[in-house]
Steps between C-alpha positions, in 0.01 A plus 500: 500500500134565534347859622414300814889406550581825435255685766655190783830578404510899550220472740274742294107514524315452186471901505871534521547290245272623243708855558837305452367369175383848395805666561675238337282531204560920475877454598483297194306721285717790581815347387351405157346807492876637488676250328255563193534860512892435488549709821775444750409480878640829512313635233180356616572663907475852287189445303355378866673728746702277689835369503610195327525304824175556561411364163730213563277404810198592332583223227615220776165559632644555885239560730575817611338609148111537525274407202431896475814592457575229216182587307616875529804367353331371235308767418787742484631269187186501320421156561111504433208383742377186323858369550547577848159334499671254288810425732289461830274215368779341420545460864203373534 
């Protein structure tokens, strides 16, 4: 299924879409980010300052979760710049 398929079938705008993909991208970062570092979702909710559930969401990549909020996540476990950098052209 092609990126216009997908925008028909959830009846996104090419602006919506390119935000899907970007969260996508982070929610995907962020669970690598704590899988390498060997850290529990539970673990990882106390080096961010939330709760695990929240981390949970944050790594389905639900839409309730704003970019911000995921690259804050990020940031809180050390993951560096360049690879944020990194994970959102892979969106692209």
């Amino acid at each position: 299924m092609g990126g216009d398929d997908v925008e028909e079938l959830l009846d996104l705008s090419a602006q919506d879409l390119v935000i899907v993909e970007f969260r996508a991208a982070l929610a995907l970062a962020l669970q690598q980010a704590r899988k390498r570092q060997k850290l529990t979702q539970e673990a990882a909710a106390k080096a961010i300052g939330t709760s695990q559930a929240q981390v949970a969401r944050m790594e389905a990549g639900q839409s309730s979760i704003t970019i911000d909020r995921l690259i804050k996540a990020l940031t809180a476990l050390d993951v560096s710049r360049p690879t944020i950098l990194k994970a959102l052209n892979s969106a692209a």
